[in-house]
MIDOSE-1310 file (N, C-alpha, C; in nm, 2 decimals, decimal comma, always signed):
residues 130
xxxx	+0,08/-0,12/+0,00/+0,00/+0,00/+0,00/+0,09/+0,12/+0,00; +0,06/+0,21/-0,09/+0,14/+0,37/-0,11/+0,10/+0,45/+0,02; +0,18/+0,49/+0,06/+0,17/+0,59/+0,20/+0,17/+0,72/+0,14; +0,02/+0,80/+0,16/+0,08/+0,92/+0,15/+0,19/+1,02/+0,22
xxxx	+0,20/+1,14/+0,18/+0,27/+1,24/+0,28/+0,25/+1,21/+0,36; +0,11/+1,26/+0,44/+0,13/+1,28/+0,61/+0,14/+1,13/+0,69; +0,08/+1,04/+0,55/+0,17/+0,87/+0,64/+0,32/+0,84/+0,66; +0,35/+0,93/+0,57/+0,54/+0,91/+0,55/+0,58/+1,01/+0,68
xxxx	+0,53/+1,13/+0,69/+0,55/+1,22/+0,80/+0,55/+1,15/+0,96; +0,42/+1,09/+0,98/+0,40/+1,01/+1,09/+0,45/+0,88/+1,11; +0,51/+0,79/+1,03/+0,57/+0,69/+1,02/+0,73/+0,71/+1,04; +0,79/+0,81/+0,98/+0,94/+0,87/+1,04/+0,95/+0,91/+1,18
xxxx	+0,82/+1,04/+1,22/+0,83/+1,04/+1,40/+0,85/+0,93/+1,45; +0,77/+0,87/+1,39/+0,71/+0,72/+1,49/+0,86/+0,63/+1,52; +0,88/+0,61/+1,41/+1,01/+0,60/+1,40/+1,13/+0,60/+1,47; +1,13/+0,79/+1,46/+1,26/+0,83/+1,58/+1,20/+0,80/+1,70
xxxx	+1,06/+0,80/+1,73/+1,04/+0,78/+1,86/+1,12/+0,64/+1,88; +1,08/+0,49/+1,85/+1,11/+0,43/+1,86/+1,26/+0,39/+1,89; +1,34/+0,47/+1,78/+1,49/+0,47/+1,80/+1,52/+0,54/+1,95; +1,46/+0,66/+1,98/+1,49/+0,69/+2,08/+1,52/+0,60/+2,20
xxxx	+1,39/+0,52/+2,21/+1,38/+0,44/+2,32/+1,50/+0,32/+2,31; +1,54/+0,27/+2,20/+1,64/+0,16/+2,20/+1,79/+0,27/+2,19; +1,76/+0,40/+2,20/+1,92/+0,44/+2,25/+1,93/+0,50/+2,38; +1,83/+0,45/+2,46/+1,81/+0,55/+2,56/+1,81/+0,71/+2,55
xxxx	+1,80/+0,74/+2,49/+1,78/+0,91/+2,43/+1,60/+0,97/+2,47; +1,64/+1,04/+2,64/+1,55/+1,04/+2,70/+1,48/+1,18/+2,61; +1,56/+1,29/+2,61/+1,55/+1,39/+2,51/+1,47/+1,40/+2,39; +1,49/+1,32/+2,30/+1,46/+1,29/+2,18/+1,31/+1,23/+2,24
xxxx	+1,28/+1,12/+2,30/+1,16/+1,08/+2,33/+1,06/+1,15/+2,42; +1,08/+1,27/+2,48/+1,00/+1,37/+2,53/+0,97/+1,50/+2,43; +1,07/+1,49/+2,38/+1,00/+1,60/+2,22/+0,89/+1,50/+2,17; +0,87/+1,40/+2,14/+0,78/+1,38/+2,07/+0,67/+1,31/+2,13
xxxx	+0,70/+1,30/+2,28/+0,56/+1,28/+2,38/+0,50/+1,38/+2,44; +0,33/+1,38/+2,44/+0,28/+1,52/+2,52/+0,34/+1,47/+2,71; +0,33/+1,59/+2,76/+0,36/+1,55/+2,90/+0,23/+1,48/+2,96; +0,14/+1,45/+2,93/+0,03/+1,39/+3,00/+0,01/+1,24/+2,92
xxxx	+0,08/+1,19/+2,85/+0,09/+1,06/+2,79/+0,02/+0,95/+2,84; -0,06/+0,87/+2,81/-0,12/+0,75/+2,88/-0,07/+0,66/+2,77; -0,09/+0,53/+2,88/-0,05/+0,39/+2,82/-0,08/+0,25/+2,91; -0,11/+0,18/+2,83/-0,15/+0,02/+2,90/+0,02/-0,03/+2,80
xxxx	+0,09/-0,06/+2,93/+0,22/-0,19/+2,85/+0,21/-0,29/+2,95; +0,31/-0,41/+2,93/+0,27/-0,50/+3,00/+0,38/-0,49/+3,10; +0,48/-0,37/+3,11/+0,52/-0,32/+3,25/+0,40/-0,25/+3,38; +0,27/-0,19/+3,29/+0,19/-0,14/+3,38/+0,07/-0,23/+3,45
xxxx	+0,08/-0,35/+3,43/+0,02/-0,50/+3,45/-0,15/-0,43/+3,46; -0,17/-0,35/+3,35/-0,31/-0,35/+3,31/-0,34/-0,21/+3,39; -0,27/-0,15/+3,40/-0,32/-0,05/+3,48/-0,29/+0,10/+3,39; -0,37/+0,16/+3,34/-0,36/+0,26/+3,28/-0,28/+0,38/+3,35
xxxx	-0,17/+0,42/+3,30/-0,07/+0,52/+3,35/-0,04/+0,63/+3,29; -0,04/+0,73/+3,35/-0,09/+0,84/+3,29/+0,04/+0,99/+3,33; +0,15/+1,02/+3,24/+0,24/+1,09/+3,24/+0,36/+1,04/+3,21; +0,47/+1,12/+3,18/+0,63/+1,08/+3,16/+0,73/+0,98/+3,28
xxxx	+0,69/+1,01/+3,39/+0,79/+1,00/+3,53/+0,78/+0,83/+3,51; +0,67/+0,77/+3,45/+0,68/+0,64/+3,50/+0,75/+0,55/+3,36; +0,78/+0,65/+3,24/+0,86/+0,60/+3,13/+1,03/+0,61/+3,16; +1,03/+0,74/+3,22/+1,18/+0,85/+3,27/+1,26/+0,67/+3,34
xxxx	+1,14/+0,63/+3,47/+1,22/+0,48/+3,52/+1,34/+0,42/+3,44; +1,23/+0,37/+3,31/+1,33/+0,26/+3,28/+1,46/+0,34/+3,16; +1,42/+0,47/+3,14/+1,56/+0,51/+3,06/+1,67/+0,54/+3,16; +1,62/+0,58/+3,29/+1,76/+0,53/+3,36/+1,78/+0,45/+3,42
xxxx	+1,75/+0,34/+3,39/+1,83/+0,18/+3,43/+1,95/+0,15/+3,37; +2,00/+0,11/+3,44/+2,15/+0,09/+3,39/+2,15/-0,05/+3,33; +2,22/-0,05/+3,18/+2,18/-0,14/+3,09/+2,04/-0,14/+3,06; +1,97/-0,04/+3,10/+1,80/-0,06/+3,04/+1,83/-0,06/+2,90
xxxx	+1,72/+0,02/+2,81/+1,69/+0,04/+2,67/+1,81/+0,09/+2,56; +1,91/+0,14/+2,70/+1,96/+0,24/+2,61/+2,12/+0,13/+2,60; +2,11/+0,00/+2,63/+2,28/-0,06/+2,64/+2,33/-0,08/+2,56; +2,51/-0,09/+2,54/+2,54/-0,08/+2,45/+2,50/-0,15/+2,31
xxxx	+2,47/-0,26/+2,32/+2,42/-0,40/+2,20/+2,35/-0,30/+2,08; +2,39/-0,26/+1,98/+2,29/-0,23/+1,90/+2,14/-0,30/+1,88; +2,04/-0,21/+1,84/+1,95/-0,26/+1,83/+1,84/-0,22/+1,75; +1,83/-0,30/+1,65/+1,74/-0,27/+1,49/+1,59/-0,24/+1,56
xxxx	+1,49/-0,17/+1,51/+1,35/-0,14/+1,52/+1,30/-0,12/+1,43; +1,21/-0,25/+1,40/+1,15/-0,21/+1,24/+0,95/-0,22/+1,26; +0,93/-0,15/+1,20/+0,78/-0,13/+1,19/+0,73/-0,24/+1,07; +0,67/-0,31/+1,13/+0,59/-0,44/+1,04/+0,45/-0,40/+1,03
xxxx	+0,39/-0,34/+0,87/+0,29/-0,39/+0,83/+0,18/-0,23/+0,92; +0,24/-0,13/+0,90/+0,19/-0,02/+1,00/+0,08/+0,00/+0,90; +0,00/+0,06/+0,98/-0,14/+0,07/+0,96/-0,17/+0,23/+1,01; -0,22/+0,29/+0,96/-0,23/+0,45/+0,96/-0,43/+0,42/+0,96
xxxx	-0,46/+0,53/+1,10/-0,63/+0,53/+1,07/-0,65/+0,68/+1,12; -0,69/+0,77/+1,03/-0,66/+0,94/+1,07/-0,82/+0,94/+1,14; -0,82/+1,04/+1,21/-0,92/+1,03/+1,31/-0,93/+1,17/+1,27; -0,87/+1,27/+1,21/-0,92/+1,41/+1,18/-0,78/+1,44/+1,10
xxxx	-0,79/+1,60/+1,06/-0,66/+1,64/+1,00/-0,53/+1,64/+1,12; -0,56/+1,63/+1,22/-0,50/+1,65/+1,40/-0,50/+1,54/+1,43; -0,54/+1,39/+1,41/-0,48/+1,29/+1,50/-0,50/+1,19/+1,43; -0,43/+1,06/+1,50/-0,38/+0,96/+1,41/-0,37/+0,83/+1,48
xxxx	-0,43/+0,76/+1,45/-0,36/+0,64/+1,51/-0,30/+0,53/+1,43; -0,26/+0,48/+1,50/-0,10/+0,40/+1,41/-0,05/+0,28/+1,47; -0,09/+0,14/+1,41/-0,08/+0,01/+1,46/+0,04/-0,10/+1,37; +0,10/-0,15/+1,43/+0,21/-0,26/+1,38/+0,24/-0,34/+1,49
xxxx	+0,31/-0,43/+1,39/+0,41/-0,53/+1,49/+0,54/-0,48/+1,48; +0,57/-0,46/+1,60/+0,73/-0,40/+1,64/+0,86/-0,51/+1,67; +0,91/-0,54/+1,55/+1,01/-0,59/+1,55/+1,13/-0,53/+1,60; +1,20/-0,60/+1,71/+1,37/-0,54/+1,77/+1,45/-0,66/+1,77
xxxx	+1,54/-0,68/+1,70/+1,69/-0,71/+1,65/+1,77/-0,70/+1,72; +1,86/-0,76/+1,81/+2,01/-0,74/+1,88/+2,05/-0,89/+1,89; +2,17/-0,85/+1,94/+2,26/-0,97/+1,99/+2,25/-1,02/+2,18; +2,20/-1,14/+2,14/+2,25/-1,19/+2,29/+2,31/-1,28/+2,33
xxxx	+2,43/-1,28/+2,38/+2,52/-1,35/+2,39/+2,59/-1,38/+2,23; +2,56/-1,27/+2,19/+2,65/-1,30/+2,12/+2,57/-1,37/+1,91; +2,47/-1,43/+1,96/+2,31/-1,48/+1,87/+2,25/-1,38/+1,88; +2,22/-1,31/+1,75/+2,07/-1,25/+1,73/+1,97/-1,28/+1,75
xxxx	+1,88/-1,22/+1,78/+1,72/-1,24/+1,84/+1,67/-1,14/+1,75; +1,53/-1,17/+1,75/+1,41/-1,08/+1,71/+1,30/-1,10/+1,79; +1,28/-1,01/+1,88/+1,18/-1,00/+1,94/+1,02/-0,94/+1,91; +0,92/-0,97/+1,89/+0,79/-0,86/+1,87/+0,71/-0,88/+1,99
xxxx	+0,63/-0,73/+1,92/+0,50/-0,70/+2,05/+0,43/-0,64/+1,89; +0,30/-0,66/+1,96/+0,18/-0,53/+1,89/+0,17/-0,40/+1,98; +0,16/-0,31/+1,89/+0,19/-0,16/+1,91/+0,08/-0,08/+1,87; +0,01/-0,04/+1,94/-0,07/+0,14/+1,90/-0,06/+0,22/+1,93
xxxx	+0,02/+0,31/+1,89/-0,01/+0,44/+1,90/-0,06/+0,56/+1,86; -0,15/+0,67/+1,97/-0,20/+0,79/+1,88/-0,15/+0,91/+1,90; -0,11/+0,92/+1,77/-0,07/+1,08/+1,76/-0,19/+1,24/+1,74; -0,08/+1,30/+1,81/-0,22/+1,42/+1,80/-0,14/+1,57/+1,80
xxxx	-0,17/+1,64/+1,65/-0,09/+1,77/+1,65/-0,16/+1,86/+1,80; -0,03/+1,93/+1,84/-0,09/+1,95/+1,97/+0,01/+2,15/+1,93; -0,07/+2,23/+1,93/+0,01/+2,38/+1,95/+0,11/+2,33/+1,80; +0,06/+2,33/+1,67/+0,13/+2,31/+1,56/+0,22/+2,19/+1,60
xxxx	+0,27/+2,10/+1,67/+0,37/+1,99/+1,64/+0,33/+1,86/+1,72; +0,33/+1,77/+1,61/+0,27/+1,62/+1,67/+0,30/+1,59/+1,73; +0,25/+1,51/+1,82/+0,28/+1,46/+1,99/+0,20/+1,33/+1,98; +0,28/+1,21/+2,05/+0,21/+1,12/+2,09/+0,17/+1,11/+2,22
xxxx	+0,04/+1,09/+2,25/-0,03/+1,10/+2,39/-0,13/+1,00/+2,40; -0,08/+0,84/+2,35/-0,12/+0,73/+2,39/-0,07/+0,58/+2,30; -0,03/+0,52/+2,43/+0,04/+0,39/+2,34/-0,02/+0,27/+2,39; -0,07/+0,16/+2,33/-0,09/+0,03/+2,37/+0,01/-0,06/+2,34
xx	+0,08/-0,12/+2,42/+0,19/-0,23/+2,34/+0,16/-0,37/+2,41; +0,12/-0,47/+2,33/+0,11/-0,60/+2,41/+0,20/-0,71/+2,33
């Protein structure tokens, strides 16, 4: 399927967001989250969580997201469903690539996220990952 513009637009965010989180690059991943962010992951054992402070945790873990091991993040099969000219929601399987011990792995989850132009610049301010 051809992606238009604003799918190619929201699919690159989506993107760096993603990279962010496997370089630990807390920076980069707060530009492109609103501060009031909600999310069900299966760190929040079902419990809807609502702001940054409880994502901030695991980027400073040592060896958390951000360790050295490179790590591939590819978007499988993303699915774009615009909900106005202002928001967006955006589903795939999230494939991540690294080495452990030394053997590559590929790990997946299913992913949704919505985006929402917020004061002129897109912001995501809700993710489901299971």
């Amino acid at each position: 399927m051809a992606h238009s513009e604003r799918d190619r637009e929201i699919l690159h965010l989506n993107q760096q967001l993603l990279d962010s989180v496997v370089r630990g690059d807390w920076a980069t991943y707060t530009q492109h989250c609103s501060d009031d962010l909600t999310c069900f992951e299966a760190e929040t054992n079902g419990v809807l969580v609502e702001g940054l402070p409880f994502h901030r945790y695991y980027f400073e873990l040592p060896g958390g997201e951000g360790s050295p091991s490179p790590v591939t993040v590819t978007m499988a099969r993303p699915h774009l469903r615009w909900l106005g000219d202002d928001s967006v929601v955006i589903s795939y399987t999230r494939l991540s690539q690294r080495l452990q011990n030394g053997e590559p792995i590929t790990a997946s989850c299913c992913e949704t996220r919505v985006w929402q132009r917020l004061n002129g610049r897109w912001q995501q301010v809700h993710v489901h990952r299971s």
